[in-house]
PyMOL Python script that loads the backbone (N, CA, C, O; Angstrom):
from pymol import cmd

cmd.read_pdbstr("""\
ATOM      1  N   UNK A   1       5.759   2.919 -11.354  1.00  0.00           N
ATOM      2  CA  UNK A   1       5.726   2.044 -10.210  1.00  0.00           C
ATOM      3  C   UNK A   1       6.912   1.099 -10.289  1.00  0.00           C
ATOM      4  O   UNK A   1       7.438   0.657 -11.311  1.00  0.00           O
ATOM      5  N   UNK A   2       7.249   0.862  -8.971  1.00  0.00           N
ATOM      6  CA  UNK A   2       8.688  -0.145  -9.139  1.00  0.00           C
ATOM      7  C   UNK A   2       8.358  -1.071  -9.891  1.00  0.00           C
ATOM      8  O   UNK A   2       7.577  -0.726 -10.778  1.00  0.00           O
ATOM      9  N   UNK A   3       8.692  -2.267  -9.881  1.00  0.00           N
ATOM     10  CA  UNK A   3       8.635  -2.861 -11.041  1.00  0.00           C
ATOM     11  C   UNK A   3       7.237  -3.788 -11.936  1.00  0.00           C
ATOM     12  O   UNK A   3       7.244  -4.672 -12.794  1.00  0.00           O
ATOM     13  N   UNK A   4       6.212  -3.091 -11.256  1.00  0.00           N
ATOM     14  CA  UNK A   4       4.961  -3.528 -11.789  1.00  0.00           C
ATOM     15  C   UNK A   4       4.828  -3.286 -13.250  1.00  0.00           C
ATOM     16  O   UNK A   4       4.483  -4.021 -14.175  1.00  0.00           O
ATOM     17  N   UNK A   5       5.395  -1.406 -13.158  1.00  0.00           N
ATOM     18  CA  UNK A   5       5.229  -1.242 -15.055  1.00  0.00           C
ATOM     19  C   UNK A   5       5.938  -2.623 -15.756  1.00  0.00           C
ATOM     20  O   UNK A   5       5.639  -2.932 -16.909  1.00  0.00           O
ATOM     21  N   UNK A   6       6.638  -3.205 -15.177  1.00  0.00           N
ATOM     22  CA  UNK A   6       7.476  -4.039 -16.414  1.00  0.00           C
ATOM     23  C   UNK A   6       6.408  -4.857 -16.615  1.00  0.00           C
ATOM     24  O   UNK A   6       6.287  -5.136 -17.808  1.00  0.00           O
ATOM     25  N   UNK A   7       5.362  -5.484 -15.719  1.00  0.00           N
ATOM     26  CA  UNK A   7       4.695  -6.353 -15.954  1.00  0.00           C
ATOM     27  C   UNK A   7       3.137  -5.471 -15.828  1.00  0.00           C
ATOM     28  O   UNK A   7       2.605  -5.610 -14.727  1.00  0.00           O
ATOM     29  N   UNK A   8       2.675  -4.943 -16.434  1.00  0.00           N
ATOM     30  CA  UNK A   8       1.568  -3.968 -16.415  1.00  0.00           C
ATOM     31  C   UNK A   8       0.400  -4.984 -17.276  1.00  0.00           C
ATOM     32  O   UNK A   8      -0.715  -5.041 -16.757  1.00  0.00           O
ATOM     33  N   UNK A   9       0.567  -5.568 -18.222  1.00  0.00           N
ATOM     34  CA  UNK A   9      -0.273  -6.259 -19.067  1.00  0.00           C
ATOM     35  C   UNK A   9      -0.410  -7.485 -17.444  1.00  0.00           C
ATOM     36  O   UNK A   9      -1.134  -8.352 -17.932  1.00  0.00           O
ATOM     37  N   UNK A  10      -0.231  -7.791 -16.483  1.00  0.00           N
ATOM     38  CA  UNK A  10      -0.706  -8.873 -15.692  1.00  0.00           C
ATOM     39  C   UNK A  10      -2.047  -8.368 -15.247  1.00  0.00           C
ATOM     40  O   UNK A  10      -3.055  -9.069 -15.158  1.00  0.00           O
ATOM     41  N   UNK A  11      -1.947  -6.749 -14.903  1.00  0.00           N
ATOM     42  CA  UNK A  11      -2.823  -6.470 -14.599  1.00  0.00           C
ATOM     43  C   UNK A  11      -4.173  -5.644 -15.246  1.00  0.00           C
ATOM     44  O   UNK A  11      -4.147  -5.278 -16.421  1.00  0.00           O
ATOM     45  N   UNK A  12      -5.231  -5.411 -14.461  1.00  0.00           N
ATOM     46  CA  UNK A  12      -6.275  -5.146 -14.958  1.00  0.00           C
ATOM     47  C   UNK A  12      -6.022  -3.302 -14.902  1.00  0.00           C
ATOM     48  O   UNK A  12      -5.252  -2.794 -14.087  1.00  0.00           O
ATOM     49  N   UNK A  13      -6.815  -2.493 -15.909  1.00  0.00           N
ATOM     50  CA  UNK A  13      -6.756  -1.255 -15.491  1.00  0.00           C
ATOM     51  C   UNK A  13      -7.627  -1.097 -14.023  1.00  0.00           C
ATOM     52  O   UNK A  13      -7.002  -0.944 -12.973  1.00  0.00           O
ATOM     53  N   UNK A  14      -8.218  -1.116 -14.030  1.00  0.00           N
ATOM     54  CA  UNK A  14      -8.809  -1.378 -12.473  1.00  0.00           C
ATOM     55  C   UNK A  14      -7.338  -1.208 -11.083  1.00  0.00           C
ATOM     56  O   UNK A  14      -6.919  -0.243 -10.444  1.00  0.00           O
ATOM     57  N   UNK A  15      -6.928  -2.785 -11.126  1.00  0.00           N
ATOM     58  CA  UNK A  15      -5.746  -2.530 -10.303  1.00  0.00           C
ATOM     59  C   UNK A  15      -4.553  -2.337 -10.946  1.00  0.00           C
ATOM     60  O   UNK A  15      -3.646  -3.141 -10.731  1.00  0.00           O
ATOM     61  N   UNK A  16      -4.358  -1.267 -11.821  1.00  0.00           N
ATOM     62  CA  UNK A  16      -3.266  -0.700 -12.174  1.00  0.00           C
ATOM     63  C   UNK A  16      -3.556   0.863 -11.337  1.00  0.00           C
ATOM     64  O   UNK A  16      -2.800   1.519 -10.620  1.00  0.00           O
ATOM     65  N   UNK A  17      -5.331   1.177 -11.883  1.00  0.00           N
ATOM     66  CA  UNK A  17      -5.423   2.394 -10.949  1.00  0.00           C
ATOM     67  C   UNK A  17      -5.023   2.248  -9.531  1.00  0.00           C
ATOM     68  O   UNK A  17      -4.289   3.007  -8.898  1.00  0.00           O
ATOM     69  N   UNK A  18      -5.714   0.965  -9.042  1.00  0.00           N
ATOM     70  CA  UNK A  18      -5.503   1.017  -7.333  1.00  0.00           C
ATOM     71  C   UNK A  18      -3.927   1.119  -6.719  1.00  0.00           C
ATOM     72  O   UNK A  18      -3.454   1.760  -5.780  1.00  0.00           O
ATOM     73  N   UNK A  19      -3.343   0.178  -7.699  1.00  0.00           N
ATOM     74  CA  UNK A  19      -1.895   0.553  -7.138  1.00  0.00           C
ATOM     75  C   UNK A  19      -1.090   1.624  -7.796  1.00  0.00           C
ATOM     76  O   UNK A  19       0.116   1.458  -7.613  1.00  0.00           O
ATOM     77  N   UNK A  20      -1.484   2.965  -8.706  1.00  0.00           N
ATOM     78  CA  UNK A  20      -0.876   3.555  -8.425  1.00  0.00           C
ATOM     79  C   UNK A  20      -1.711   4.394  -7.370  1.00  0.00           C
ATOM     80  O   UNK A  20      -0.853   5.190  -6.989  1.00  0.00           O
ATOM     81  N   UNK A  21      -2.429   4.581  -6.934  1.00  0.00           N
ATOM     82  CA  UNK A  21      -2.751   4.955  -5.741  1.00  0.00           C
ATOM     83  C   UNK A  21      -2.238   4.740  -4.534  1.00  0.00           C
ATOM     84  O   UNK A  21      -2.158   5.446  -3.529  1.00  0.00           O
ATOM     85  N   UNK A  22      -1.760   3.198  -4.893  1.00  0.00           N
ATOM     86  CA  UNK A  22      -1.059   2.645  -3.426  1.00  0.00           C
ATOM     87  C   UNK A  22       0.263   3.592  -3.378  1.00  0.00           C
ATOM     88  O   UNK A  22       0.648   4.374  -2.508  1.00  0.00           O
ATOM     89  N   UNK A  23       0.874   3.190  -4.773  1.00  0.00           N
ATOM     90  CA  UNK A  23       2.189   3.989  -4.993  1.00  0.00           C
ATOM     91  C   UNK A  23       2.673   5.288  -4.415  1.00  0.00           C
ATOM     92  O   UNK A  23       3.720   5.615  -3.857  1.00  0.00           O
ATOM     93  N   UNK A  24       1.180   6.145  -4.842  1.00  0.00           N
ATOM     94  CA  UNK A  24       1.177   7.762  -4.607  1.00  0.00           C
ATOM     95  C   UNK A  24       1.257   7.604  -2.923  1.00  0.00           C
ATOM     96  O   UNK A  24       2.116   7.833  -2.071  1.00  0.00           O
ATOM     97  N   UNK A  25       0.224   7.213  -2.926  1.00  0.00           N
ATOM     98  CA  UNK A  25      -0.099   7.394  -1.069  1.00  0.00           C
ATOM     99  C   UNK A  25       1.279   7.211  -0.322  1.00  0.00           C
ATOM    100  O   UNK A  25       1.811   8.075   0.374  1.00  0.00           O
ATOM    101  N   UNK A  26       1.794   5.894  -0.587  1.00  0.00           N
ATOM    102  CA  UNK A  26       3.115   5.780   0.004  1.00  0.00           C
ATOM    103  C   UNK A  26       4.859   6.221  -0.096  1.00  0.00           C
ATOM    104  O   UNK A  26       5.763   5.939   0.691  1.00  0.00           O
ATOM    105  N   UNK A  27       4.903   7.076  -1.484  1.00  0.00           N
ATOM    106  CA  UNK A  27       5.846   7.702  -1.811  1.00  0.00           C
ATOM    107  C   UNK A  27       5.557   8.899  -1.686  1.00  0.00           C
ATOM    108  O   UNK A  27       6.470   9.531  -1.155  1.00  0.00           O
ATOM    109  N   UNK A  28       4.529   9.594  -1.989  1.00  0.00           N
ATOM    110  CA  UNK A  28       4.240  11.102  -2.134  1.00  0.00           C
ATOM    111  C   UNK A  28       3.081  11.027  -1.747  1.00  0.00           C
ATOM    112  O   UNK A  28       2.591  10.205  -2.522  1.00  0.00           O
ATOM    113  N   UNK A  29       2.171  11.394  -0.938  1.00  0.00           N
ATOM    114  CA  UNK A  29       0.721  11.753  -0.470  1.00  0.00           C
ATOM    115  C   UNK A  29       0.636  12.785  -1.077  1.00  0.00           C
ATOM    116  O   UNK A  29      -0.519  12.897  -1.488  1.00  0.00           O
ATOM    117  N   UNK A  30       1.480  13.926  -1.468  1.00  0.00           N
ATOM    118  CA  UNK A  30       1.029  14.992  -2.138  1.00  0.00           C
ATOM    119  C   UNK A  30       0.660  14.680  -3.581  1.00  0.00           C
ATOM    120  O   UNK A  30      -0.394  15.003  -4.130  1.00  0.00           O
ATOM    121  N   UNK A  31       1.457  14.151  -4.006  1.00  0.00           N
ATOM    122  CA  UNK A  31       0.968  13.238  -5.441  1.00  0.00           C
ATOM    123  C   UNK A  31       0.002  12.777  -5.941  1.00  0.00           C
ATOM    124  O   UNK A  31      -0.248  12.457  -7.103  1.00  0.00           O
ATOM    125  N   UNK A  32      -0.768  12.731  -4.699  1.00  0.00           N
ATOM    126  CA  UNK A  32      -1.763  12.126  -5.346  1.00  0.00           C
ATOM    127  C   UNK A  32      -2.938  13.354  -6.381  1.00  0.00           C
ATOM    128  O   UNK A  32      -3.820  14.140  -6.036  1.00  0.00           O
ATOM    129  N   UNK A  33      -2.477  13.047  -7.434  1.00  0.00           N
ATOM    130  CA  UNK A  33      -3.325  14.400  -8.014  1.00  0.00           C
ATOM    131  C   UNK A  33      -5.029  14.225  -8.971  1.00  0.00           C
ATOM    132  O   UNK A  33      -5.725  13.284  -8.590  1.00  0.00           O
ATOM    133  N   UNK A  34      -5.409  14.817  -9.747  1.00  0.00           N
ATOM    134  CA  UNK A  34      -6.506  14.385 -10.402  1.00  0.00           C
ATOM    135  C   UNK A  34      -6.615  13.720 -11.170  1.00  0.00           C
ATOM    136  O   UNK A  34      -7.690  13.199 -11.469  1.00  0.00           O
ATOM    137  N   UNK A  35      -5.048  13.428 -12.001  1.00  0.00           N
ATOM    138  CA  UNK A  35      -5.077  11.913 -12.694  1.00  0.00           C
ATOM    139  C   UNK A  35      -5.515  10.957 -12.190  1.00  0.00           C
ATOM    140  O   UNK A  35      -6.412  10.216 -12.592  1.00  0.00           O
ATOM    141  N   UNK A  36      -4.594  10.889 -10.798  1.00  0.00           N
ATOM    142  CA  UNK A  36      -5.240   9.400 -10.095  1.00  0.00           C
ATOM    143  C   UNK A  36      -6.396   9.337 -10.169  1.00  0.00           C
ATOM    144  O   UNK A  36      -6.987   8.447 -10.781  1.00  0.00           O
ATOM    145  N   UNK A  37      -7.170  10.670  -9.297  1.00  0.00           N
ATOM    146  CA  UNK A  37      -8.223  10.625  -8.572  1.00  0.00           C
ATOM    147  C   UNK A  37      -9.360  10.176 -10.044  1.00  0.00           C
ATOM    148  O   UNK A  37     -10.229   9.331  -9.831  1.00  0.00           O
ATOM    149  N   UNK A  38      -9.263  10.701 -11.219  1.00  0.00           N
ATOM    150  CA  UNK A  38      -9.988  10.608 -12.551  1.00  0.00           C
ATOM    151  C   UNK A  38      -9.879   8.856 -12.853  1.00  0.00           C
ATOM    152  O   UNK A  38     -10.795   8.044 -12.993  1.00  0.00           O
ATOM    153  N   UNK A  39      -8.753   8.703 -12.879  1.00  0.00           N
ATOM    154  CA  UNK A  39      -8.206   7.427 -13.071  1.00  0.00           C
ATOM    155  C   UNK A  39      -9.486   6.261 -12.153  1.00  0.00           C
ATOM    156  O   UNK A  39     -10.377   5.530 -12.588  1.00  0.00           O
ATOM    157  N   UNK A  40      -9.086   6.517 -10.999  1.00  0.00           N
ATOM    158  CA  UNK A  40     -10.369   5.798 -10.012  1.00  0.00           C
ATOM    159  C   UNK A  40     -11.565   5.730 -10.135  1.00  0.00           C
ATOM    160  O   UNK A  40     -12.184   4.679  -9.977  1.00  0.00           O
ATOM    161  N   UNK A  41     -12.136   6.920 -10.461  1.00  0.00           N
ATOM    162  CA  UNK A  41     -13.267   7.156 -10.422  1.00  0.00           C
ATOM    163  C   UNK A  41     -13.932   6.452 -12.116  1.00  0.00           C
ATOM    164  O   UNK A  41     -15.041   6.756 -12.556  1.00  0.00           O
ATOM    165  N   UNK A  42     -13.022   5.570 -12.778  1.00  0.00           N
ATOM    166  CA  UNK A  42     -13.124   5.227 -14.159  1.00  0.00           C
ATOM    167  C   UNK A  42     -13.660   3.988 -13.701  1.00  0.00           C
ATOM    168  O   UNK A  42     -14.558   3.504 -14.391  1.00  0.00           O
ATOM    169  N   UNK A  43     -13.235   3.273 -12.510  1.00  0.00           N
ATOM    170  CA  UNK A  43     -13.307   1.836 -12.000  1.00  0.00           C
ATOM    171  C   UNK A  43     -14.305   1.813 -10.667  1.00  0.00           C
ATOM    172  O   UNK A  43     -15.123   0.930 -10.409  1.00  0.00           O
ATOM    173  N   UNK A  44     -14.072   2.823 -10.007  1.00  0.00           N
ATOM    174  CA  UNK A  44     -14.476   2.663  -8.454  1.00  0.00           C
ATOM    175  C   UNK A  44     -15.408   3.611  -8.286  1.00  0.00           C
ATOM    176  O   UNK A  44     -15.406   4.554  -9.077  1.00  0.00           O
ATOM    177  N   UNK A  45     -16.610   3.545  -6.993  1.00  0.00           N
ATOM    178  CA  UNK A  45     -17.432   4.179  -6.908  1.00  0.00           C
ATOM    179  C   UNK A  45     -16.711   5.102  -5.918  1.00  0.00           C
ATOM    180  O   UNK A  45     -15.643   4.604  -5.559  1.00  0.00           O
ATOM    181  N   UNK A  46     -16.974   6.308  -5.364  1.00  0.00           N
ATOM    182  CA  UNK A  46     -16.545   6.869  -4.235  1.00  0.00           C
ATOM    183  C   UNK A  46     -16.726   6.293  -2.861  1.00  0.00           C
ATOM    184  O   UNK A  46     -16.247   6.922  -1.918  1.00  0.00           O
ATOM    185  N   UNK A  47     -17.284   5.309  -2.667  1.00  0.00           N
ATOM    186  CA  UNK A  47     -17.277   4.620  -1.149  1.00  0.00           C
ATOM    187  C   UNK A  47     -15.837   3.308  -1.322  1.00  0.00           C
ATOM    188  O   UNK A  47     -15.091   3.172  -0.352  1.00  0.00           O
ATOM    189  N   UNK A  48     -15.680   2.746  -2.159  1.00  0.00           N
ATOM    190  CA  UNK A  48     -14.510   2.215  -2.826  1.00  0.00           C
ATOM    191  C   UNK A  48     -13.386   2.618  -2.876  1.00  0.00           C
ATOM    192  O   UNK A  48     -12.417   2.013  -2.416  1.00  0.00           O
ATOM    193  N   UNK A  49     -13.351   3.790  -3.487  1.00  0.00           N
ATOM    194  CA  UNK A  49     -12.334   4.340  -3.802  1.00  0.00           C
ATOM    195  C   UNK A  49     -11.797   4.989  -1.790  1.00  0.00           C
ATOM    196  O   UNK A  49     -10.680   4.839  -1.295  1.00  0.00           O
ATOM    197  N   UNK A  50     -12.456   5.347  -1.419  1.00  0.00           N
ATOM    198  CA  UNK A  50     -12.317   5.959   0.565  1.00  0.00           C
ATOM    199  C   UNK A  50     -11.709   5.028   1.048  1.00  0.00           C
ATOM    200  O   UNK A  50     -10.652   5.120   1.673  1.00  0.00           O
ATOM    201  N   UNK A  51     -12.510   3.720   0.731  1.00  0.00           N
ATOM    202  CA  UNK A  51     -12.175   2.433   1.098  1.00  0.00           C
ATOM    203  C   UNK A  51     -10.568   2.158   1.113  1.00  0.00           C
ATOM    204  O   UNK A  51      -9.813   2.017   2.075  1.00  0.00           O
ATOM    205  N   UNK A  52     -10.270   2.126  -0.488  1.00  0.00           N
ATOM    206  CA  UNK A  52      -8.845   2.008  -0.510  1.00  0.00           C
ATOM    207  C   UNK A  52      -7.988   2.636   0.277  1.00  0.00           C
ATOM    208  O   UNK A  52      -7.132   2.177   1.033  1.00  0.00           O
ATOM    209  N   UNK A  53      -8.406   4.147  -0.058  1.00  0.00           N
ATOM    210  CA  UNK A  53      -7.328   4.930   0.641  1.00  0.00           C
ATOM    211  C   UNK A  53      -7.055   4.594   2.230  1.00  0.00           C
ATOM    212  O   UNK A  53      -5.934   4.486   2.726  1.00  0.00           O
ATOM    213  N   UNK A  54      -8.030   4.483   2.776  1.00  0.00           N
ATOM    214  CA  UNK A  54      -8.250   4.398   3.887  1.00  0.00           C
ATOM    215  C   UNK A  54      -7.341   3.347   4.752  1.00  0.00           C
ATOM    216  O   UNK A  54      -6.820   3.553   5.848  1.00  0.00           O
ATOM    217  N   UNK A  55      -7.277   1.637   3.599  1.00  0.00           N
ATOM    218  CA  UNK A  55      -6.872   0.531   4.015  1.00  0.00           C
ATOM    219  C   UNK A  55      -5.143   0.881   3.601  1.00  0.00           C
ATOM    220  O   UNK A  55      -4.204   0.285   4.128  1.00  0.00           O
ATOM    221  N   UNK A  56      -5.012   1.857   2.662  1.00  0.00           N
ATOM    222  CA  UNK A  56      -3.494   1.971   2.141  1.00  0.00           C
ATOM    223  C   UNK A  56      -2.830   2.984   3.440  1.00  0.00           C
ATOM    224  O   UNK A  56      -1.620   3.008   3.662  1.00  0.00           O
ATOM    225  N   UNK A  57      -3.790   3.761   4.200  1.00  0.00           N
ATOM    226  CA  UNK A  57      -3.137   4.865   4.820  1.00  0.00           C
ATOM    227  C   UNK A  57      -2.707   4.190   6.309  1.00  0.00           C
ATOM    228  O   UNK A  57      -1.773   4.673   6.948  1.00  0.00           O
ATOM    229  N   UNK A  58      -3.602   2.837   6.883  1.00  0.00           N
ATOM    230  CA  UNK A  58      -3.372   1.898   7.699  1.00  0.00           C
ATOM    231  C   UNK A  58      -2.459   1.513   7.825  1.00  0.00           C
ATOM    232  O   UNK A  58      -1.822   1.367   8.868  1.00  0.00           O
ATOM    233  N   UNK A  59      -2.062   1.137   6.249  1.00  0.00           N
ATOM    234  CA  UNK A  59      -1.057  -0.019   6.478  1.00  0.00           C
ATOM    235  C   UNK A  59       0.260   0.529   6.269  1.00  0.00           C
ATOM    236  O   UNK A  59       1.284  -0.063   6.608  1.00  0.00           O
ATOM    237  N   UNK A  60       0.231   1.890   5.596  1.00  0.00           N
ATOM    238  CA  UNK A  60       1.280   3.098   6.046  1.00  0.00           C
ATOM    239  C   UNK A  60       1.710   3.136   7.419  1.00  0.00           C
ATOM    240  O   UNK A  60       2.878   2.969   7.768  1.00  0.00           O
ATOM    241  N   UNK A  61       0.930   3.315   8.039  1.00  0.00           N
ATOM    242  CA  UNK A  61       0.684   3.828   9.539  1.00  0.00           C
ATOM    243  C   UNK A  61       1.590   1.954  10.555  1.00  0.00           C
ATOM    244  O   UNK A  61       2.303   1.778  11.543  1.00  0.00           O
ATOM    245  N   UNK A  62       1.056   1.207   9.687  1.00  0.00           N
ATOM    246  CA  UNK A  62       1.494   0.019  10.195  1.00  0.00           C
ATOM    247  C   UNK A  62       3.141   0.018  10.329  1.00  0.00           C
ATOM    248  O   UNK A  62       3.872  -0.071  11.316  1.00  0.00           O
ATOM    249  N   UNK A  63       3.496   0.196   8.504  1.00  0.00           N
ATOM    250  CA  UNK A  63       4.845   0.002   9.015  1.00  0.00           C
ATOM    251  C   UNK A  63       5.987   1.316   9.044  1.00  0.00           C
ATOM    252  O   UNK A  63       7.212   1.369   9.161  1.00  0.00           O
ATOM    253  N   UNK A  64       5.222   2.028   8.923  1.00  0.00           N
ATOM    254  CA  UNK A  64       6.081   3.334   9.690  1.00  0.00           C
ATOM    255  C   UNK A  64       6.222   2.970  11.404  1.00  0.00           C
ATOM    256  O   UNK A  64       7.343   2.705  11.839  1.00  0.00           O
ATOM    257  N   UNK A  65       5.279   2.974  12.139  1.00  0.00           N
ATOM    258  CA  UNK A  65       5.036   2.523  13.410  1.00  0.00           C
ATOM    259  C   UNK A  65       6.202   1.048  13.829  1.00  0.00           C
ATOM    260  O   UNK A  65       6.976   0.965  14.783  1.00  0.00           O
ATOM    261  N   UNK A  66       5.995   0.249  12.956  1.00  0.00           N
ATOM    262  CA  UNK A  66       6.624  -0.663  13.404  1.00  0.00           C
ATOM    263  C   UNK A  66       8.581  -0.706  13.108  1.00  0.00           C
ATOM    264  O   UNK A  66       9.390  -1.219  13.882  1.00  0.00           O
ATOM    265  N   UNK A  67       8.932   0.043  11.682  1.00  0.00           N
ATOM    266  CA  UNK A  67       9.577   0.214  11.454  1.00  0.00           C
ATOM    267  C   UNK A  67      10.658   1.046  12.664  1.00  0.00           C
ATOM    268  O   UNK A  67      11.830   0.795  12.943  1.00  0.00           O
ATOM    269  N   UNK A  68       9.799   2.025  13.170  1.00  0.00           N
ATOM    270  CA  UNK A  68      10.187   3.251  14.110  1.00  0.00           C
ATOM    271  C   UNK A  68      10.648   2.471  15.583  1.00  0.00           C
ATOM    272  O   UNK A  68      11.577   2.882  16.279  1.00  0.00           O
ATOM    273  N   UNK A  69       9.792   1.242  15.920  1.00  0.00           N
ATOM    274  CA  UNK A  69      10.154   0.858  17.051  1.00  0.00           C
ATOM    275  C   UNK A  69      11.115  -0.074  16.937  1.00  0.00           C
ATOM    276  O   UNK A  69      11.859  -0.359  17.875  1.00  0.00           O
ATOM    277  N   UNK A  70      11.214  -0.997  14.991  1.00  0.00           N
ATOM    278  CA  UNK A  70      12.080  -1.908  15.214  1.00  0.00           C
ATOM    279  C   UNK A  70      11.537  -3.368  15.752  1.00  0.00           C
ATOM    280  O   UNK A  70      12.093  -4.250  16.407  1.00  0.00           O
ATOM    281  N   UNK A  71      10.161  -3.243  15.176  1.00  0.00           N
ATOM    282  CA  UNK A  71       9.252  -4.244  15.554  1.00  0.00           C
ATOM    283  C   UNK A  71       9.756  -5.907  14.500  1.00  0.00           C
ATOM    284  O   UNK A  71       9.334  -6.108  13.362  1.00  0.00           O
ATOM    285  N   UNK A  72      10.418  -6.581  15.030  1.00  0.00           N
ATOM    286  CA  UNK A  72      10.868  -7.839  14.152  1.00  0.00           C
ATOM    287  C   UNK A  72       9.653  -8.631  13.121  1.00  0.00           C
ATOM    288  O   UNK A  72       8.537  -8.455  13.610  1.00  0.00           O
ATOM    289  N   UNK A  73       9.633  -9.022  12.504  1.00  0.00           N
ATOM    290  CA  UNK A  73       8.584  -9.559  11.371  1.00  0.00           C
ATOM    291  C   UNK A  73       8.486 -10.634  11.968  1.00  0.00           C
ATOM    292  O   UNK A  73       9.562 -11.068  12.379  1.00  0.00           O
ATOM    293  N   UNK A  74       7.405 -11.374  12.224  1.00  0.00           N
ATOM    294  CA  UNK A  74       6.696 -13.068  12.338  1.00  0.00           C
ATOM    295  C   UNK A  74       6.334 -13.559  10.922  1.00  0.00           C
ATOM    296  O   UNK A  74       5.412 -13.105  10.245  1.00  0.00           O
ATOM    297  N   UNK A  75       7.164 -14.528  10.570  1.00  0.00           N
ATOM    298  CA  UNK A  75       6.860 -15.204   9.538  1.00  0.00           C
ATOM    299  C   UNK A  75       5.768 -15.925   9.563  1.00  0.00           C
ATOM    300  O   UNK A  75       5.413 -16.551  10.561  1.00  0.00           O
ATOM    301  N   UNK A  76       4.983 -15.897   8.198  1.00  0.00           N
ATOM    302  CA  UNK A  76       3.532 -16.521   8.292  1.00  0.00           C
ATOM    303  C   UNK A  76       3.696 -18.144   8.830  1.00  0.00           C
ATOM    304  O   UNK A  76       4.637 -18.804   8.390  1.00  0.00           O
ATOM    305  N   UNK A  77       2.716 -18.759   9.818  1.00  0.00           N
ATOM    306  CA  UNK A  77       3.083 -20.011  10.413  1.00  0.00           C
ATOM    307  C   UNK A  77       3.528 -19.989  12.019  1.00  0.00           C
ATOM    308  O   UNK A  77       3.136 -20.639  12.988  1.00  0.00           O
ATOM    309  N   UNK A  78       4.510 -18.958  11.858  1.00  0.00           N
ATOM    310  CA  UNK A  78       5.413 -18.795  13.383  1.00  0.00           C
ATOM    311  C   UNK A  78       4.353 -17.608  14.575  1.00  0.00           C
ATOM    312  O   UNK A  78       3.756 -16.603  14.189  1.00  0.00           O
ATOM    313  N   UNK A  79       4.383 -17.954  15.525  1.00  0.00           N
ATOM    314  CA  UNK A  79       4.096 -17.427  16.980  1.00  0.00           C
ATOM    315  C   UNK A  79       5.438 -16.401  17.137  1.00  0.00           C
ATOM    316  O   UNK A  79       6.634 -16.685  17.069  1.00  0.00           O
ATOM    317  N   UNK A  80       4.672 -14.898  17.409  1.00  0.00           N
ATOM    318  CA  UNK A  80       5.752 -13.849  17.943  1.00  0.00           C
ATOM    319  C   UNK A  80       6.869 -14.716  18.625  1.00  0.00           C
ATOM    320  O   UNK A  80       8.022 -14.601  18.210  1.00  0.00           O
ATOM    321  N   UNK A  81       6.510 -15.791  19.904  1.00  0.00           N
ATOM    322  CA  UNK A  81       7.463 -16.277  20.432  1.00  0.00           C
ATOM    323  C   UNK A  81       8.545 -16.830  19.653  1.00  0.00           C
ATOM    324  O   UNK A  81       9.636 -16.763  20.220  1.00  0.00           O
ATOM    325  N   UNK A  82       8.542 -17.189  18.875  1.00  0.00           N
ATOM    326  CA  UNK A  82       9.611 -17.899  18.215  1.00  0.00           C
ATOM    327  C   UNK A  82      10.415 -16.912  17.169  1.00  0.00           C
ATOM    328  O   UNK A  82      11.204 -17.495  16.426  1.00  0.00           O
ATOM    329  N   UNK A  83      10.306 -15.527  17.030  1.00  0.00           N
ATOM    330  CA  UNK A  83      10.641 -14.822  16.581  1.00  0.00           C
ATOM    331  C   UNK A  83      11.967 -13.927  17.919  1.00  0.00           C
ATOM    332  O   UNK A  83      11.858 -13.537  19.081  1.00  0.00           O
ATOM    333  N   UNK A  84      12.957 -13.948  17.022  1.00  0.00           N
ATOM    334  CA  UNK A  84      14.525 -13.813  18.248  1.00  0.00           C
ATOM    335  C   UNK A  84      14.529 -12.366  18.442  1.00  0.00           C
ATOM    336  O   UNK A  84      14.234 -11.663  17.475  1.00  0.00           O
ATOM    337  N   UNK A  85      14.873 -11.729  19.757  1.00  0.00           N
ATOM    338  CA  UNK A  85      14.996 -10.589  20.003  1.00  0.00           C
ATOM    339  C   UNK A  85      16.025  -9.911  19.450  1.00  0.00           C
ATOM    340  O   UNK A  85      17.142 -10.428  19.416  1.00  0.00           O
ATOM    341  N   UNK A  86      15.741  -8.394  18.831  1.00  0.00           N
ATOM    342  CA  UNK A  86      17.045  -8.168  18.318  1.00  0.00           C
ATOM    343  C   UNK A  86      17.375  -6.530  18.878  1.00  0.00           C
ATOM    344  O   UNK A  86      16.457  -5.711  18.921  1.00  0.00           O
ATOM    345  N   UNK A  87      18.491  -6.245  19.209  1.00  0.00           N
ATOM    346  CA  UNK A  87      19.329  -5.725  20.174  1.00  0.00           C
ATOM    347  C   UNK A  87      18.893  -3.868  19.300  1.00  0.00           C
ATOM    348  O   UNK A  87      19.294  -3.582  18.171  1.00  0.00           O
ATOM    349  N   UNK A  88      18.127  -3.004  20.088  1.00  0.00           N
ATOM    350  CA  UNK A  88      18.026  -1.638  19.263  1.00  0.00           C
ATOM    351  C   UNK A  88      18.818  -0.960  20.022  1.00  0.00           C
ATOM    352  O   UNK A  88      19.059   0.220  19.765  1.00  0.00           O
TER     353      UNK A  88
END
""", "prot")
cmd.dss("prot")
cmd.show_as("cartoon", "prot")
cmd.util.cbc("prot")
cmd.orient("prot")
C-alpha cells in the first residue's frame, strides 16, 4: 500500500485488512484474491465485510464520475458557490 506500509504498526490488523481491500478494490478489482478475502474474514463478519466493499465501490464510482466530468472539489467549510469555475 502507498505509504501506509511505512507506518503499518499505527494500525490495527483489522484496518490493515480493510485497507488493503480498499487498496485492491481501487487499483486492481481483479486482485482482490483469497488472501484478502481470508484476511477479512479473520476480523469481519460477512455482512461487514459487503458493507465495506460496497462503501469502497461508491466512493470509486464517486470519483471516477467526478473526475470524468471535471467536477472542482469544495473545500470542507465552503458552499459549491464559492468554488471558481474552471474552463474543460
Amino acid at each position: 500500500m502507498y505509504h501506509i506500509d511505512e507506518h503499518a504498526e499505527m494500525f490495527t490488523s483489522a484496518e490493515r485488512a480493510a485497507l488493503t481491500l480498499a487498496e485492491r478494490m481501487t487499483t486492481d478489482a481483479r486482485g482482490v484474491d483469497e488472501e484478502v478475502w481470508a484476511d477479512l474474514r479473520e476480523h469481519f463478519d460477512e455482512g461487514e465485510i459487503i458493507e465495506m466493499a460496497a462503501v469502497i465501490g461508491l466512493f470509486n464510482y464517486f470519483n471516477r464520475f467526478n473526475d470524468a466530468l471535471k467536477v472542482p472539489i469544495t473545500p470542507p467549510g465552503a458552499s459549491a458557490a464559492d468554488v471558481p469555475e474552471t474552463d474543460s
